[in-house]
N, C-alpha and C positions, 0 to 999 in steps of 0.2 A: 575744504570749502564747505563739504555739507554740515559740519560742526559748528562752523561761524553763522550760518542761518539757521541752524537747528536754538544755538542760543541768541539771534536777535545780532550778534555783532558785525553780520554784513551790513548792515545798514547803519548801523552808529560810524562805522571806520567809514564812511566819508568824508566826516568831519574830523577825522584824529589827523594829525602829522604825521608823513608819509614815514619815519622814524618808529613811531609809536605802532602804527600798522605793523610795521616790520616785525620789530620785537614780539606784537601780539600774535604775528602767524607763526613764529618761530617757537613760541610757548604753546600753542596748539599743537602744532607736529611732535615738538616734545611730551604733551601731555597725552599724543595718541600713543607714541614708543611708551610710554609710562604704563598705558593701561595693557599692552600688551605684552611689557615685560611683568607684571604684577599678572595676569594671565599664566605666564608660563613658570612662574615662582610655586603656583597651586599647585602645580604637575612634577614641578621639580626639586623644590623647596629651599631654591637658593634665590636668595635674598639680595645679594649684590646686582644684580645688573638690577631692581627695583631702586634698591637705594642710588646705585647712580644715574638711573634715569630721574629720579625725584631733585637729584641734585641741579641737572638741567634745566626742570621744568621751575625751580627754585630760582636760580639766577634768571632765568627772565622775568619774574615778577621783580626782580630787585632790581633791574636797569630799568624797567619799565619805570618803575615806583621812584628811582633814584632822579630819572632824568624827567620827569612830568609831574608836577605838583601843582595843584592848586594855590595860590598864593594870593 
């Protein structure tokens, strides 16, 4: 929650479809395991659970992106 008013999108996601909310809180959470698997990559120098946290945080931009278009 405090990442979503840190960047402004608690207040835009009133207007999104309750879908689109979804996805975007799920890529936040993903993006928090991200940065703190890339955290503990420094300390340990393995690279995997980075990469497949990146992986996560990937696929939600693309359901997002896939299922909401401007048109």
């Amino acid at each position: 929650m405090t990442a979503l008013i840190l960047h402004g999108s608690y207040e835009r996601a009133k207007f999104m479809p309750q879908g689109m909310r979804d996805v975007g809180s799920a890529m936040h959470s993903n993006a928090s395991r991200l940065a703190v698997a890339a955290k503990d990559a420094g300390a340990t120098g393995d690279l995997k659970p980075v990469l497949e946290a990146m992986a996560k945080v990937t696929a939600q931009c693309v359901a997002c992106h896939s299922a909401y278009r401007v048109k």
